[in-house]
N, C-alpha and C positions, 0 to 999 in steps of 0.2 A: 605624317611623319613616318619614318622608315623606319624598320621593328631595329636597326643597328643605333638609329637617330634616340630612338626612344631609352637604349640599354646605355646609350653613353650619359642621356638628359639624365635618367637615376642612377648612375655611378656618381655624377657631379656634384649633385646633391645631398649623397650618402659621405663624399669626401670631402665636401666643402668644409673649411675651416669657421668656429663661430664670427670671426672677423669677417669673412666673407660674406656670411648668410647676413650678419648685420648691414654689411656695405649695399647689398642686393635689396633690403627692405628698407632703407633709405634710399636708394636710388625710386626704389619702386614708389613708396611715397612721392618725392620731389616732382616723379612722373606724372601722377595724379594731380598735384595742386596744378604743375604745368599746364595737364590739359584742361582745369577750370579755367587758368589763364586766357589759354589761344582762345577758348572758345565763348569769353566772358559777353562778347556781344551780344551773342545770339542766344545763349542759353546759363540755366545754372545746373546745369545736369550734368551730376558728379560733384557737386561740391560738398553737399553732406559727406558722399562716401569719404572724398580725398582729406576731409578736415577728423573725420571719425579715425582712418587707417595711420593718421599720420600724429593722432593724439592718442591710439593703441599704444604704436611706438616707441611713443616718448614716453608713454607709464611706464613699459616696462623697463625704458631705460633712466627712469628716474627712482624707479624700483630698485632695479640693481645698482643705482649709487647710494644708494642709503642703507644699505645692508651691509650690518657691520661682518661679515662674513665673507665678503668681498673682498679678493687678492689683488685688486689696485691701488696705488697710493691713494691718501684723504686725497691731494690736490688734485687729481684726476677726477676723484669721483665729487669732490665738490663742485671741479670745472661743469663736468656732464649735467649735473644737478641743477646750475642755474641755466643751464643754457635749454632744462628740460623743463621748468617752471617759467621760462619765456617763451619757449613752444607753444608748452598746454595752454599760457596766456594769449597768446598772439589767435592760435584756433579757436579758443574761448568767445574772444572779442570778434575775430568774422564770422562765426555762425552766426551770435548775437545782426552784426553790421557786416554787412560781406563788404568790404572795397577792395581793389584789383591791385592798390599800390600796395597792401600788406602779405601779399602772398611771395612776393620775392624772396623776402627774407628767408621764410620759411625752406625754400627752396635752396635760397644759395646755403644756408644750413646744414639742411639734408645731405646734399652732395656736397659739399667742402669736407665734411666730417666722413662719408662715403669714401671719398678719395682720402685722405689722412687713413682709413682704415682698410684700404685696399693698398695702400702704400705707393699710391699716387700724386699726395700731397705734400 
């Protein structure tokens, strides 16, 4: 990467807005379950990482819905809430049982909620 490449990649990141950086680690996540998906035949490598990165996530974002100190409405944060204890359930249950039809969800999730918060959606 070019030392111009590299000075804009940390500007971007120094100015990204929290909405952003959250759209980018959901995306990032949904990436990871993805490529357990394509690659569910031949291998299960990456599925620990992408079910761990992707239950990180959602604590923190089931964190900041319970914190009464938080500047979003209740309905907001209760939306996020359940939809963060169906997460951690849904990744609970495939580590336990990995099957390939539960990972969509989780996916379409990630990125629908991504795009809603990149102002895509």
């Amino acid at each position: 990467m070019s030392i111009g490449a590299q000075a804009y990649a940390r500007t971007a990141q120094t100015t990204a807005s929290p909405r952003d950086i959250e759209a980018q680690a959901l995306l990032k996540a949904a990436r990871k379950l993805q490529d357990v998906m394509t690659n569910w035949a031949t291998t299960d490598e990456g599925l620990d990482d992408a079910l761990m990165f992707n239950r990180k996530l959602w604590s923190i974002f089931l964190g900041d819905a319970m914190d009464d100190a938080s500047l979003q409405p209740i309905e907001v944060r209760q939306n996020i809430a359940n939809i963060g204890i169906f997460v951690l359930t849904q990744c609970a249950a495939l580590k336990l049982k990995p099957e390939i039809e539960r990972f969509q969800s989780l996916i379409d999730i990630n990125r629908n909620i991504a795009a809603g918060l990149s102002g895509r959606g």
